[in-house]
Legacy VTK file of the C-alpha trace (Angstrom):
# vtk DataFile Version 3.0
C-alpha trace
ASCII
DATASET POLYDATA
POINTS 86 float
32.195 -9.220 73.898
32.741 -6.345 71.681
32.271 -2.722 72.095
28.608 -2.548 70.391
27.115 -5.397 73.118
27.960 -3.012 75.949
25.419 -1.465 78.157
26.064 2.348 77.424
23.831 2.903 80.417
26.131 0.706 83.206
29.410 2.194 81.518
28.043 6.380 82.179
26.659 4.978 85.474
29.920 3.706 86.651
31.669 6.642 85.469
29.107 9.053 87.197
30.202 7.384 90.277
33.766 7.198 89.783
33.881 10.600 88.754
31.626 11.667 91.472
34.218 10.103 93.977
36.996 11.219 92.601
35.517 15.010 93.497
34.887 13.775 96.506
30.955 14.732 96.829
27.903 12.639 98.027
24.805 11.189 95.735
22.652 13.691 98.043
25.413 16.573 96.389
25.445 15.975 93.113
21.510 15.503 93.525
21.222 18.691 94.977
23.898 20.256 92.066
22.045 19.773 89.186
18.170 19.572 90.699
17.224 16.037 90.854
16.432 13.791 93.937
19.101 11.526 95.800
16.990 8.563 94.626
17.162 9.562 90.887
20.840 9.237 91.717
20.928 6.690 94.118
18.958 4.000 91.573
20.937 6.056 88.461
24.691 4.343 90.288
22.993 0.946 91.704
24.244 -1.921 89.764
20.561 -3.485 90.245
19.263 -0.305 89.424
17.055 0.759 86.241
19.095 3.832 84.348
17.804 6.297 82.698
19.252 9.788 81.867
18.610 12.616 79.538
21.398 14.131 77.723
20.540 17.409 79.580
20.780 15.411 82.758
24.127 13.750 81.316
25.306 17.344 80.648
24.294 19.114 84.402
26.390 16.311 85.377
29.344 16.718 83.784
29.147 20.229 84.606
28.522 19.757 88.661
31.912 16.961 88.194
33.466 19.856 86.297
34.530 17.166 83.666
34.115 16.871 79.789
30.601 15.353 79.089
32.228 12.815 76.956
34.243 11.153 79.859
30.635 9.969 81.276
31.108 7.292 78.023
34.548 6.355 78.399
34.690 2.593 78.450
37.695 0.657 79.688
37.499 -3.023 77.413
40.045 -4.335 79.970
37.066 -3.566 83.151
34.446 -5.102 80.821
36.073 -8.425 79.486
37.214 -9.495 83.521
33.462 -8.539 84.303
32.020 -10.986 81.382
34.691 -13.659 82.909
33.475 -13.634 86.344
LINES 1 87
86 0 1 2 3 4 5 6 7 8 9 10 11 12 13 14 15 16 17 18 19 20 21 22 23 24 25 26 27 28 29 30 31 32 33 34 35 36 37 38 39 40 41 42 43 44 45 46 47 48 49 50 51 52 53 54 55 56 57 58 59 60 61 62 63 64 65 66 67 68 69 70 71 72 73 74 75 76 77 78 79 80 81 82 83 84 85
């Protein structure tokens, strides 16, 4: 797998978590941060999930996380190859 068959949605999903964590605040939190529902959230982090953000959601986001927006689209190869192995 190569870096254009990646699913840009899963990668800023798993990064919205991790980054959520790492703050240490709830779905219902960052929901209530940047004015969307705990489900938008919620179904935005599921791995089953369907994802879909704006880029004004992506930004609100990386605002509430107090991080640079462009950290939401960080990928790590390493994460994605063991993934495609399993």
């Amino acid at each position: 797998m190569n870096k254009y068959e990646i699913n840009i949605y899963e990668q800023i999903a798993k990064n919205i978590k991790k980054y959520r964590k790492q703050v240490g605040i709830t779905q219902a939190d960052l929901a209530e941060r940047i004015g969307v529902s705990h489900e938008f959230i919620r179904r935005n982090e599921s791995k089953k999930g369907v994802k879909s953000f704006s880029v004004d959601t992506l930004w609100k986001i990386s605002v509430a996380l107090d991080i640079d927006p462009g950290k939401l689209f960080e990928i790590d190869m390493d994460e994605v190859i063991k993934a495609n192995e399993k």
